[in-house]
Backbone as ProteinMPNN parsed JSONL, in Angstrom:
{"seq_chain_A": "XXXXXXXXXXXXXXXXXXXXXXXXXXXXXXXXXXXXXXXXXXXXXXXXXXXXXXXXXXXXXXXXXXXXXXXXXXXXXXXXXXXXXXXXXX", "coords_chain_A": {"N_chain_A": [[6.099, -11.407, -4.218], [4.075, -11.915, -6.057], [2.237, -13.379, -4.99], [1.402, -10.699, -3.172], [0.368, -9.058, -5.412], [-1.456, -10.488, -6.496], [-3.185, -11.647, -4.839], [-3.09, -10.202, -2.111], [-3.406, -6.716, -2.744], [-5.973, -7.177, -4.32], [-7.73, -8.094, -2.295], [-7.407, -5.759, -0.928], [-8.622, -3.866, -2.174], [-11.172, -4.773, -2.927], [-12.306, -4.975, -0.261], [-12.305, -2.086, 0.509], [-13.349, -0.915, -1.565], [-16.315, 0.003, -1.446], [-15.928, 2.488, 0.218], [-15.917, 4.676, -1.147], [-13.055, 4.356, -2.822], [-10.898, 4.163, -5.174], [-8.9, 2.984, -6.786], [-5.959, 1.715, -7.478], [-1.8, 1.96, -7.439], [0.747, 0.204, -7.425], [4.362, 0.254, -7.64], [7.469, -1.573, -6.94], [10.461, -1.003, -5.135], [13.082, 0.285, -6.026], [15.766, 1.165, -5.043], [17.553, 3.547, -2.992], [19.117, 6.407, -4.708], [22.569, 7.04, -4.764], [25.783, 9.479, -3.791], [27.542, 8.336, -5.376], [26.932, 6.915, -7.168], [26.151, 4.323, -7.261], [23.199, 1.784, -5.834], [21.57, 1.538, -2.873], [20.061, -0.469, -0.545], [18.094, 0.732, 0.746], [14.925, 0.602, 3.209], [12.409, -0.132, 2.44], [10.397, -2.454, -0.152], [8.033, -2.404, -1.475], [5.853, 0.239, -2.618], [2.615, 0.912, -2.757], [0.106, 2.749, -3.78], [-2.842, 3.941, -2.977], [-5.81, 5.083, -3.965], [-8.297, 7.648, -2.688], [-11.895, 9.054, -2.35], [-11.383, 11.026, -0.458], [-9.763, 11.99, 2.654], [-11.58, 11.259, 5.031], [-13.106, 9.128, 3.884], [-10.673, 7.35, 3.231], [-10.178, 6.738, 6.027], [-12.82, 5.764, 7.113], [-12.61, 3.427, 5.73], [-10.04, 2.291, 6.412], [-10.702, 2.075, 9.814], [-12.926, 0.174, 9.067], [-11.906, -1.909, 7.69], [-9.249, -2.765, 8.331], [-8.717, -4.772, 9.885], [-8.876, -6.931, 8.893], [-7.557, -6.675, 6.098], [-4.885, -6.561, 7.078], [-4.804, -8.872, 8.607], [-3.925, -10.436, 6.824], [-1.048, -9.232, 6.271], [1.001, -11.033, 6.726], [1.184, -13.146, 5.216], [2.758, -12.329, 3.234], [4.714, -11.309, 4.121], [7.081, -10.08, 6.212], [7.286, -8.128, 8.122], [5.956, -5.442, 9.354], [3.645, -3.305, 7.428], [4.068, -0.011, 6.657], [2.546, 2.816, 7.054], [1.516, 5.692, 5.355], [0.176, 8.801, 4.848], [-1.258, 11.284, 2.397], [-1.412, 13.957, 0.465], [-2.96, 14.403, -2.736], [-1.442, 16.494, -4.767], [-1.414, 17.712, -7.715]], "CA_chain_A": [[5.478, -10.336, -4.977], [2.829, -12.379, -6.935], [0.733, -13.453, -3.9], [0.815, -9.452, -2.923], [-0.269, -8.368, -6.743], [-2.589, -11.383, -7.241], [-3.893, -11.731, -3.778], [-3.512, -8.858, -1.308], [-4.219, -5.904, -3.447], [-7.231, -7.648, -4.846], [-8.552, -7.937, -1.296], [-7.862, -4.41, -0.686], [-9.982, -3.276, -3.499], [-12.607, -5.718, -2.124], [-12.359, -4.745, 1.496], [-11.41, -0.714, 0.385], [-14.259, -0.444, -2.443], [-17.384, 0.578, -0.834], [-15.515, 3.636, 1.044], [-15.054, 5.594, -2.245], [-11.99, 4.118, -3.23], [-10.865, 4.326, -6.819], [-7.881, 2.465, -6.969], [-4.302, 1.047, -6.465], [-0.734, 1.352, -8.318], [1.894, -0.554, -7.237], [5.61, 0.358, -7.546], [8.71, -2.313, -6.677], [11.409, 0.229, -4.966], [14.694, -0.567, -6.603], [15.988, 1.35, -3.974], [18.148, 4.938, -2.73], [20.596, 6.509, -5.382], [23.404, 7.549, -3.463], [26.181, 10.026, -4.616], [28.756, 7.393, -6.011], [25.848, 6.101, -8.252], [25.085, 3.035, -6.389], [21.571, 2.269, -5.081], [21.464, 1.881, -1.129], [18.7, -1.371, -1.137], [16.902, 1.253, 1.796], [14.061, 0.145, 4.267], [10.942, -0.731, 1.763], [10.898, -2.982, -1.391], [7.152, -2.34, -2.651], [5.189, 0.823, -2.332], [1.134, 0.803, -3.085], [-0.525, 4.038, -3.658], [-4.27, 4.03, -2.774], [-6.819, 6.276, -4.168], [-9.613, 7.575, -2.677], [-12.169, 10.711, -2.95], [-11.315, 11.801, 0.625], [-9.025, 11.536, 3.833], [-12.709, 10.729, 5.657], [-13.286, 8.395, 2.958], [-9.598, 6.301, 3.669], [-10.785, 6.668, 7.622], [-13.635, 5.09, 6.97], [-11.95, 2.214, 5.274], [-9.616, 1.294, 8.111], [-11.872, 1.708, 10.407], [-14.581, -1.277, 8.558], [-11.423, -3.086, 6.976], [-8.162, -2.547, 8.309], [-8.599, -5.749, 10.467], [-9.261, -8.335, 7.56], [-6.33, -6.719, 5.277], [-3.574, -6.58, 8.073], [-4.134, -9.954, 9.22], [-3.193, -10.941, 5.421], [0.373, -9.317, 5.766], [1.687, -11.803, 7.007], [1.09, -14.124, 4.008], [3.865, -12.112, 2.216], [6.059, -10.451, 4.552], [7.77, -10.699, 7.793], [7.604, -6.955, 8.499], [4.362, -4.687, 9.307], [3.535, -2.043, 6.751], [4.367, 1.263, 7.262], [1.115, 3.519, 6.269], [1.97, 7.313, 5.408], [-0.64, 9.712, 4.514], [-0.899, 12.303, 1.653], [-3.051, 14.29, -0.349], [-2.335, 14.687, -3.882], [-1.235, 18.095, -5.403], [-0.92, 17.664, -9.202]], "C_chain_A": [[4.237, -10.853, -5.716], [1.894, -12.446, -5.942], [0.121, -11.368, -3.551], [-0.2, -9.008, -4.204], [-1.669, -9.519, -7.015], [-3.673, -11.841, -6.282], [-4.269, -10.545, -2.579], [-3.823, -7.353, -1.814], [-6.11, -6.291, -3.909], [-7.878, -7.09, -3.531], [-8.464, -6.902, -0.94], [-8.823, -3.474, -1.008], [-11.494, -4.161, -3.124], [-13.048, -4.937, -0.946], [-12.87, -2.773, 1.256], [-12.935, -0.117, -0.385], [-15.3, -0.002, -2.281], [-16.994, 2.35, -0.069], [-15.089, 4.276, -0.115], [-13.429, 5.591, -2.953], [-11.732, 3.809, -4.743], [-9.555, 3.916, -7.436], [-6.632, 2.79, -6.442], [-2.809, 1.313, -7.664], [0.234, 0.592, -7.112], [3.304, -1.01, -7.41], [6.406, -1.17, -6.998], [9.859, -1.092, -6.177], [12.661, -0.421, -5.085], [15.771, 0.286, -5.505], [16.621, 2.992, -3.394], [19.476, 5.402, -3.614], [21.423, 7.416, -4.57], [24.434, 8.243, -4.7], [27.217, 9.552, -5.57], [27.771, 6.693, -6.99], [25.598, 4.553, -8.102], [23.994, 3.286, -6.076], [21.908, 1.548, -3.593], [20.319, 0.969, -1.682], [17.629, -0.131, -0.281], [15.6, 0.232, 2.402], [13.148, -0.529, 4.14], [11.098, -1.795, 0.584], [9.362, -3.183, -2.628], [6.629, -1.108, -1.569], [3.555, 0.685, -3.018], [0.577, 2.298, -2.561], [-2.142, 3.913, -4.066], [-4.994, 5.218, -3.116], [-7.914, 6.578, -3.559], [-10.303, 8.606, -2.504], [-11.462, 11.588, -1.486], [-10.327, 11.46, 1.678], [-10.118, 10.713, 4.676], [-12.858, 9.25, 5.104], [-12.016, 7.25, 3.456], [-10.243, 6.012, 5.084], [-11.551, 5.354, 8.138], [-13.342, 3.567, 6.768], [-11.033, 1.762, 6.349], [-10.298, 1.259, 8.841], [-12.945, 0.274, 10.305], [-13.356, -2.178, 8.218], [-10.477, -3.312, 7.702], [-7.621, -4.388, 9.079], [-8.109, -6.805, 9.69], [-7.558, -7.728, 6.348], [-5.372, -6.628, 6.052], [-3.627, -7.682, 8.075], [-3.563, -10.555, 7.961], [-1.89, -10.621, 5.279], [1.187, -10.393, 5.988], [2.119, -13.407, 5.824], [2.325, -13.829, 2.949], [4.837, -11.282, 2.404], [6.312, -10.643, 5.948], [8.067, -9.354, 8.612], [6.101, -6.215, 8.235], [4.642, -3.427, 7.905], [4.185, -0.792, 7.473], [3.181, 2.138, 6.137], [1.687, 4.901, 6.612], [0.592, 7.85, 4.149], [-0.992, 10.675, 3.554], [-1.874, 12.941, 0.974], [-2.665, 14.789, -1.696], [-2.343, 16.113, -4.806], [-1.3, 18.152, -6.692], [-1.297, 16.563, -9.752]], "O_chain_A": [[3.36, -10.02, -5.942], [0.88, -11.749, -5.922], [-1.009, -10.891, -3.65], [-1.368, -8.67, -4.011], [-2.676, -9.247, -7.67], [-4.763, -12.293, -6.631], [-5.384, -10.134, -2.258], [-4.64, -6.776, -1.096], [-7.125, -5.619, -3.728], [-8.435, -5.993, -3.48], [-9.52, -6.577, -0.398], [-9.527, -2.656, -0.415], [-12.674, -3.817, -3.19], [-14.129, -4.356, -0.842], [-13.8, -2.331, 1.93], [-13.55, 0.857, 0.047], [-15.527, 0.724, -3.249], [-17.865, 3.208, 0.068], [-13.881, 4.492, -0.203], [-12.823, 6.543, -3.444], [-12.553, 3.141, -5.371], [-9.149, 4.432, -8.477], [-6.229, 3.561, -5.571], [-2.912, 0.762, -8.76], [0.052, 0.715, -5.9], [3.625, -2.198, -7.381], [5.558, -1.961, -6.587], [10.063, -0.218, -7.02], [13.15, -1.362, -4.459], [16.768, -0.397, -5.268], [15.668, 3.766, -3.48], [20.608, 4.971, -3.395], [21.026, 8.34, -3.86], [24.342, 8.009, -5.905], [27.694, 10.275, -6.444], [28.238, 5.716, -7.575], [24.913, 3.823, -8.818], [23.524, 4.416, -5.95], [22.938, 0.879, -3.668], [19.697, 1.194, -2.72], [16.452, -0.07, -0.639], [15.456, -0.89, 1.917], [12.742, -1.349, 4.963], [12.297, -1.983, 0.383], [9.302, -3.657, -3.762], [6.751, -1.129, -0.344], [3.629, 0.159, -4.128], [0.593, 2.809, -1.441], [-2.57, 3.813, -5.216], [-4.766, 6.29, -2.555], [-8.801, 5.757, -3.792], [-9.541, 9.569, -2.428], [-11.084, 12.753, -1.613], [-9.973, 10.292, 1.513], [-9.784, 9.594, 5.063], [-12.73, 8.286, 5.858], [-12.422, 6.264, 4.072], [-10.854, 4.949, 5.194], [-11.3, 4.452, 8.937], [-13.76, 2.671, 7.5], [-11.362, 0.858, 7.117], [-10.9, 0.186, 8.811], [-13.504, -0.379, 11.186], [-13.612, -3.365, 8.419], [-10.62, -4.486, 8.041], [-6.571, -4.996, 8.868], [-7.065, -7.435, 9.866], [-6.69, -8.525, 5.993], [-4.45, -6.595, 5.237], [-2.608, -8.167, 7.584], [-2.58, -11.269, 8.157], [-1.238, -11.272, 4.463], [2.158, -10.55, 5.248], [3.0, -14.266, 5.794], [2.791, -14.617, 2.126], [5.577, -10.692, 1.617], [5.664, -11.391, 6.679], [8.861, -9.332, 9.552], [5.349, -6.353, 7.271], [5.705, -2.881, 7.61], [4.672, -0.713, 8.601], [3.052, 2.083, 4.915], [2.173, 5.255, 7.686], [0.261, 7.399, 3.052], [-1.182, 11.558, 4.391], [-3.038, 12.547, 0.893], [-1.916, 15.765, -1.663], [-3.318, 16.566, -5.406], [-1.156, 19.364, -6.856], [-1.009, 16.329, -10.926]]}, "name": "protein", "num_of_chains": 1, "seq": "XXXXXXXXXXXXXXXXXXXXXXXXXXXXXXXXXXXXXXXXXXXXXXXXXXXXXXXXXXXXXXXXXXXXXXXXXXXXXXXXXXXXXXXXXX"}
C-alpha cells in the first residue's frame, strides 16, 4: 500500500494531469458485509477514484498514458486492475 500511495498514484497524476484531470481519492476496501455481520474479504482491497472534467477527457488519458501507468502495476500487485467507468450524479 505505501509504494501504491507514494508511488503509483503520484505517477498517475503525472501521466493523467495534462488531460483535465483534477484528482484522485483512494479508499482501502475492508471488504462485503454479509447478513450474519461478518465482512466477506471480496475480490478488491483498494479502490482509486479518478476525477476528470469529461469521459473524452479520461479517453484521452489512456490513450497518451495508459501504457506507462499499467506497466507500474506490477510493482504492487500480482493481479491486473479492474477499470469501471462512471459519471458522477451528486
Amino acid at each position: 500500500m505505501d509504494y501504491y500511495l507514494t508511488h503509483h498514484m503520484p505517477l498517475v497524476a503525472e501521466q493523467f494531469g495534462p488531460y483535465n484531470f483534477k484528482g484522485y481519492s483512494v479508499c482501502r476496501i475492508k471488504g462485503i458485509p454479509q447478513q450474519d455481520k461478518t465482512m466477506d474479504p471480496g475480490p478488491y482491497s483498494v479502490q482509486a477514484l479518478l476525477n476528470f472534467d469529461s469521459l473524452a477527457d479520461f479517453q484521452a488519458a489512456l490513450e497518451a498514458s495508459a501504457e506507462k501507468v499499467m506497466a507500474d502495476v506490477p510493482n504492487f500487485s500480482n493481479k491486473p486492475p479492474t477499470l469501471l467507468v462512471g459519471e458522477k450524479l451528486a
